[in-house]
GUKE-766186 format. One line per 5 residues: for each residue x, z, y of N, C-alpha, C, O. Coordinates in Angstrom, 1 decimal. Atoms other than C-alpha are relative to their C-alpha. Example, Ala and Ser with C-alpha at 12.3 -4.5 7.8 and 13.67 -1.06 7.14 Angstrom:
REM residues 2
0.9:0.0:-1.2:12.3:7.8:-4.5:0.9:0.0:1.2:1.9:0.7:1.2; -0.9:0.0:-1.1:13.7:7.1:-1.1:-0.8:0.8:1.1:-0.3:0.9:2.2
END
This chain:
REM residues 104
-0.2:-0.3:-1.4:19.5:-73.5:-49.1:1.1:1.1:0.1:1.2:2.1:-0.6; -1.0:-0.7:-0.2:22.6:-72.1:-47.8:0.2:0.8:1.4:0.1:0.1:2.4; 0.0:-0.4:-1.2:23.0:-69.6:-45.0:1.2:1.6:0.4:1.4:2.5:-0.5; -0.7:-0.8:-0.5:25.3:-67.2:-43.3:-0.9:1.1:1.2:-1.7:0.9:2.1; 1.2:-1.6:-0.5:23.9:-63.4:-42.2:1.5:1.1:0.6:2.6:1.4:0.1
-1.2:-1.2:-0.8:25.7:-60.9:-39.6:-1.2:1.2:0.0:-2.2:1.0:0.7; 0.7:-1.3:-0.7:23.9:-57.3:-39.7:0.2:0.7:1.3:1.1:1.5:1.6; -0.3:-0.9:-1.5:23.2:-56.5:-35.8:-0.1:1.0:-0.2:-0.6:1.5:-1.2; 0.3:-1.2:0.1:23.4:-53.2:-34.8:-1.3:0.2:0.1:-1.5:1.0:-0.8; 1.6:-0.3:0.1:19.3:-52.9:-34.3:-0.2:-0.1:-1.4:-0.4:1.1:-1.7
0.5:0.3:0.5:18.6:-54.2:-37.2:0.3:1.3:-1.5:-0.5:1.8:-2.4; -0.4:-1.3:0.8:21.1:-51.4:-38.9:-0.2:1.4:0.7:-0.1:2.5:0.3; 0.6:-1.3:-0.7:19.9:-49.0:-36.6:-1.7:0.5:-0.8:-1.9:1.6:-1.2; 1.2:0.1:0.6:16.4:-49.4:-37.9:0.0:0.2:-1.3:-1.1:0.7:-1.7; 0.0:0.1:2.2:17.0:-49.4:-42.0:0.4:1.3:-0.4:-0.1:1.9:-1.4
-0.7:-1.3:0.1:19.1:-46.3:-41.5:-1.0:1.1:0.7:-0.9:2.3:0.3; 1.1:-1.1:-0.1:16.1:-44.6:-39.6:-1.4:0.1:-0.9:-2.1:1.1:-0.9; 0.4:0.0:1.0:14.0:-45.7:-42.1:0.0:0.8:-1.1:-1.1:1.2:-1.5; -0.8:-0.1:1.0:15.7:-44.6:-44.8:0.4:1.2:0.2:0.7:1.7:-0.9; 0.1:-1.0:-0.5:16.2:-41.5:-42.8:-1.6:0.9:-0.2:-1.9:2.0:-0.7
1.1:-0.9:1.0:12.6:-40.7:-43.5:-0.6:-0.1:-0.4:-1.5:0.7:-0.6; 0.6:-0.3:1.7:11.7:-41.8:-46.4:0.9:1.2:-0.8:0.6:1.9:-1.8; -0.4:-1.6:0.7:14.1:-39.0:-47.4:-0.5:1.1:0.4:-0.6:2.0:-0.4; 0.5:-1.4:-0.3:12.8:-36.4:-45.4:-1.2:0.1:-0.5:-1.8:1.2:-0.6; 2.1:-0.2:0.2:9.1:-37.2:-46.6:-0.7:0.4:1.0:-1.4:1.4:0.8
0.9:-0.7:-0.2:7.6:-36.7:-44.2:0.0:1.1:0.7:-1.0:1.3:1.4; -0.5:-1.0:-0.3:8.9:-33.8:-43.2:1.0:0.7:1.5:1.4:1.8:1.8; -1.1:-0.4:-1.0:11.2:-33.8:-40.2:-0.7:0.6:0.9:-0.3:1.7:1.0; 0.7:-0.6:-1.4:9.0:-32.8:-37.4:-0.2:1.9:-0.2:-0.6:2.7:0.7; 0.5:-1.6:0.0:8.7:-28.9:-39.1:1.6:0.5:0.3:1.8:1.4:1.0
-1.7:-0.7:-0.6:12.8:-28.4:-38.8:0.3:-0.1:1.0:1.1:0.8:1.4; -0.3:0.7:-1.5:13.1:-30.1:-35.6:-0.8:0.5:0.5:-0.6:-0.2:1.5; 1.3:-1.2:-0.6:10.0:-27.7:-34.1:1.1:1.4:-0.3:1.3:2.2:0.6; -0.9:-1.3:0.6:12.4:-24.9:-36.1:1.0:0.2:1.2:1.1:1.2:1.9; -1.3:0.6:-0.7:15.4:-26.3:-34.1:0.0:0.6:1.5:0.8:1.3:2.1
0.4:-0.3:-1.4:13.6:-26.0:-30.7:-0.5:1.2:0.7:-0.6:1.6:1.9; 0.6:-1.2:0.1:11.9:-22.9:-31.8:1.4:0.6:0.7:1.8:0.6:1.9; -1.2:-0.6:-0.3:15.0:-21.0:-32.1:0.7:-0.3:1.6:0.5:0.5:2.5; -0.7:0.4:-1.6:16.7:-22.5:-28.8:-0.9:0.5:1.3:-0.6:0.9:2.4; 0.8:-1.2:-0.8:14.3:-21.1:-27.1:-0.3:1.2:0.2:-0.5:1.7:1.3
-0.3:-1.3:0.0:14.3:-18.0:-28.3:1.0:0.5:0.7:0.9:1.5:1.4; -1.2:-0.4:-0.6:18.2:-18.0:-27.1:0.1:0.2:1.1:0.8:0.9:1.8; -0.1:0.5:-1.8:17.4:-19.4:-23.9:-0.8:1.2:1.0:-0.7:1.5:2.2; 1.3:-1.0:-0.7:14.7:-16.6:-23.1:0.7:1.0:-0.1:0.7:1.8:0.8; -0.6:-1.3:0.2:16.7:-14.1:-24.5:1.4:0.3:1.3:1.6:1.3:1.9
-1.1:0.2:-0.9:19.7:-15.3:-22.2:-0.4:0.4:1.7:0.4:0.9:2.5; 1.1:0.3:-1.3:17.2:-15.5:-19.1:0.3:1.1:0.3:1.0:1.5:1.2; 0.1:-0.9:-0.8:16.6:-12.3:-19.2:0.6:1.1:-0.1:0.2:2.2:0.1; -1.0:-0.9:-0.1:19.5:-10.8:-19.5:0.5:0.5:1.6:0.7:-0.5:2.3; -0.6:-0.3:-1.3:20.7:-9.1:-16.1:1.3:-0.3:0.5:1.6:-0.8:1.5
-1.5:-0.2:0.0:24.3:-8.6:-16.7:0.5:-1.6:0.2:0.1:-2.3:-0.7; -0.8:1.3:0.3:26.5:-12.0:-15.8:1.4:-0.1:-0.3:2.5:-0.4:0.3; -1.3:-0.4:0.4:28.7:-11.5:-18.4:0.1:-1.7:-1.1:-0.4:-2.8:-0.8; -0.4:0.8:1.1:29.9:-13.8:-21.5:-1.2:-0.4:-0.9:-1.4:-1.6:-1.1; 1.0:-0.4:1.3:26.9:-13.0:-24.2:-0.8:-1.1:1.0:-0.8:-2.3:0.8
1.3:0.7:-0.4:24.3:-14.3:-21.9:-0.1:-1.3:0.2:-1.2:-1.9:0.1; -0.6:1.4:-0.2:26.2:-17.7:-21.1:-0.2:-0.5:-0.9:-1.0:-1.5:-1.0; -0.2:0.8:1.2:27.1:-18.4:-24.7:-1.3:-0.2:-0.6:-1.4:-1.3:-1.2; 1.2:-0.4:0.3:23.4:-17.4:-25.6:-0.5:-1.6:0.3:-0.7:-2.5:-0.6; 0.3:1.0:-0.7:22.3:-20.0:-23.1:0.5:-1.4:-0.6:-0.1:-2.1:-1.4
-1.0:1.0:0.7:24.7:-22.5:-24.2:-0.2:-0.3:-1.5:-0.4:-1.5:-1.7; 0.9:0.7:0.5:23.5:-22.6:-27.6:-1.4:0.4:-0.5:-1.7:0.6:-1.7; 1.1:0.1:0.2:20.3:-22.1:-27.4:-0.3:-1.9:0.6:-1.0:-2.7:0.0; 0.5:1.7:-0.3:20.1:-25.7:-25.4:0.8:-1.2:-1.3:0.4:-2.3:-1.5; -0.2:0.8:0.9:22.3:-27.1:-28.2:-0.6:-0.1:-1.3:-0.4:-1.0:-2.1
1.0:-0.1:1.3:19.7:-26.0:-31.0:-0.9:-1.2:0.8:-0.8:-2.4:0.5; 1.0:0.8:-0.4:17.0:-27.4:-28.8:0.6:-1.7:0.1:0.0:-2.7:-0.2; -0.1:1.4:0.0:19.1:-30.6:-28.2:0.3:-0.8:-1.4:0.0:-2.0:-1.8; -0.2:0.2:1.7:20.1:-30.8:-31.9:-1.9:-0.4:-0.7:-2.1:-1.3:-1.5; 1.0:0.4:-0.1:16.3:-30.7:-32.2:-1.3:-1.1:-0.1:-2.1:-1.5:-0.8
0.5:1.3:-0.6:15.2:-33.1:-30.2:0.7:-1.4:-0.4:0.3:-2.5:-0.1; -0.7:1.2:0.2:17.9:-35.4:-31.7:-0.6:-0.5:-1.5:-0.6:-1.7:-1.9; 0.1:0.2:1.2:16.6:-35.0:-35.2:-1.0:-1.0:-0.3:-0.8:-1.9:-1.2; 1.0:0.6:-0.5:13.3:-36.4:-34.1:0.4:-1.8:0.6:-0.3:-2.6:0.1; -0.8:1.5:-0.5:15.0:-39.8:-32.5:1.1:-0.4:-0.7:1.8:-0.8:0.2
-1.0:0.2:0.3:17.8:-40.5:-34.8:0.8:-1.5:0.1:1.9:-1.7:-0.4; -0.8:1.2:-0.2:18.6:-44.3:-33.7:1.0:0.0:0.6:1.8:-0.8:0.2; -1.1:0.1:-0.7:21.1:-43.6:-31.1:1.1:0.6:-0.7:2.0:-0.1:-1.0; -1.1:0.1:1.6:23.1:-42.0:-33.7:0.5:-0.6:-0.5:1.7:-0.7:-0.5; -0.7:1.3:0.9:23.3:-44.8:-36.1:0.4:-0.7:0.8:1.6:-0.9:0.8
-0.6:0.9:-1.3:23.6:-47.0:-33.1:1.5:0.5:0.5:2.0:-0.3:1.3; -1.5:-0.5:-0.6:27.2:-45.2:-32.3:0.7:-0.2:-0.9:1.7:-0.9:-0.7; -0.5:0.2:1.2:28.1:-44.9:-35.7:0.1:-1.3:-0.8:0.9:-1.4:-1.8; -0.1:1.4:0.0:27.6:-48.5:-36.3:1.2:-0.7:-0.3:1.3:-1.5:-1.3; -1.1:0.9:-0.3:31.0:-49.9:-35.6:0.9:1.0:-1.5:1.7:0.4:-2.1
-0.8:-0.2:1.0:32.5:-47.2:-38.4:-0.6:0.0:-1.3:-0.2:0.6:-2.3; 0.3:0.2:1.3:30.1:-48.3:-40.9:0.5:-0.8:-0.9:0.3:-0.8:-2.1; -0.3:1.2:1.3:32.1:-51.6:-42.2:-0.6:-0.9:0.0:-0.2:-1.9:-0.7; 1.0:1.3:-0.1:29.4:-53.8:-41.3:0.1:-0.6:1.2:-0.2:-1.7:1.1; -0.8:0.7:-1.4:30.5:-54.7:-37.6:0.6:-1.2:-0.4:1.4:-1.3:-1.3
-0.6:1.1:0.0:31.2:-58.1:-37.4:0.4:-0.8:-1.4:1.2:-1.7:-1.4; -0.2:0.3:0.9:31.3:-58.8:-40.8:-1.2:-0.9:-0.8:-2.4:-0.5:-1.0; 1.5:1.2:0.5:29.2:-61.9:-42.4:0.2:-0.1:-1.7:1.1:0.0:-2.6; 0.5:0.3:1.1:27.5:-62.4:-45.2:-0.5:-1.6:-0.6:-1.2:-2.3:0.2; 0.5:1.4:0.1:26.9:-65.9:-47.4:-1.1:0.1:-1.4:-0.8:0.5:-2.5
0.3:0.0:0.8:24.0:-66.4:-49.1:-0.6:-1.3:-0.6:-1.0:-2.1:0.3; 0.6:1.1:1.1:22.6:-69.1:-51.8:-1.0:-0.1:-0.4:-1.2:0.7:-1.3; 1.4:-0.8:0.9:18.9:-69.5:-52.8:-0.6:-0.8:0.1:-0.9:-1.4:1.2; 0.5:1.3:0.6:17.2:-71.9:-54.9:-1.4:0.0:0.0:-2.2:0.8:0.4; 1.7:0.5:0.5:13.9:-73.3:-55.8:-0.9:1.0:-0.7:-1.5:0.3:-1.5
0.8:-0.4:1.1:11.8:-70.7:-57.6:-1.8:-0.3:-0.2:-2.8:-0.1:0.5; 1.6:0.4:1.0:8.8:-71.9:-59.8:-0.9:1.1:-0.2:-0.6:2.0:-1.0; 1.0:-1.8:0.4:5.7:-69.1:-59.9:-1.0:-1.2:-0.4:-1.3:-2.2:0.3; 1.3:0.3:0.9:3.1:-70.2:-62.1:-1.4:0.9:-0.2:-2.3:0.5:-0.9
END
């Protein structure tokens, strides 16, 4: 049997989040709590600043990019979904060949 194979983006979106955590073990949800921790801290700290100077803005500012860095870690398909097109596999087919095998 002979057949020709395109990797959609889902399908590479999916293998790469996979594959995403079977490396982490397990584990992503304590950095990405860390992530949001922190951003929080900035955001509160920024809050209750009085002065409307520079410090308190930038504070603000990344405290929501920890937390959204965060929250991204947690969801990482829209990522590979973007990154997609400069992986090399866009549009690009595959042929494959595959015979009879005998299991006894």
């Amino acid at each position: 049997m002979q057949f020709d194979y395109e990797i959609p983006i889902e399908e590479y979106a999916a293998a790469q989040v996979l594959y995403y955590k079977a490396c982490a073990k397990g584990q992503v949800l304590k950095p990405a709590l860390g992530w949001v921790v922190l951003g929080m801290f900035f955001v509160l700290i920024a809050a209750f600043r009085r002065a409307a100077d520079w410090p308190p803005i930038l504070l603000l500012l990344t405290g929501a990019w920890f937390i959204y860095g965060g929250i991204r870690m947690l969801f990482p398909t829209r990522h590979y979904r973007r990154h997609y097109p400069q992986s090399g596999l866009a549009g690009k087919k595959y042929h494959a060949e595959l015979t009879k095998l005998d299991f006894q």
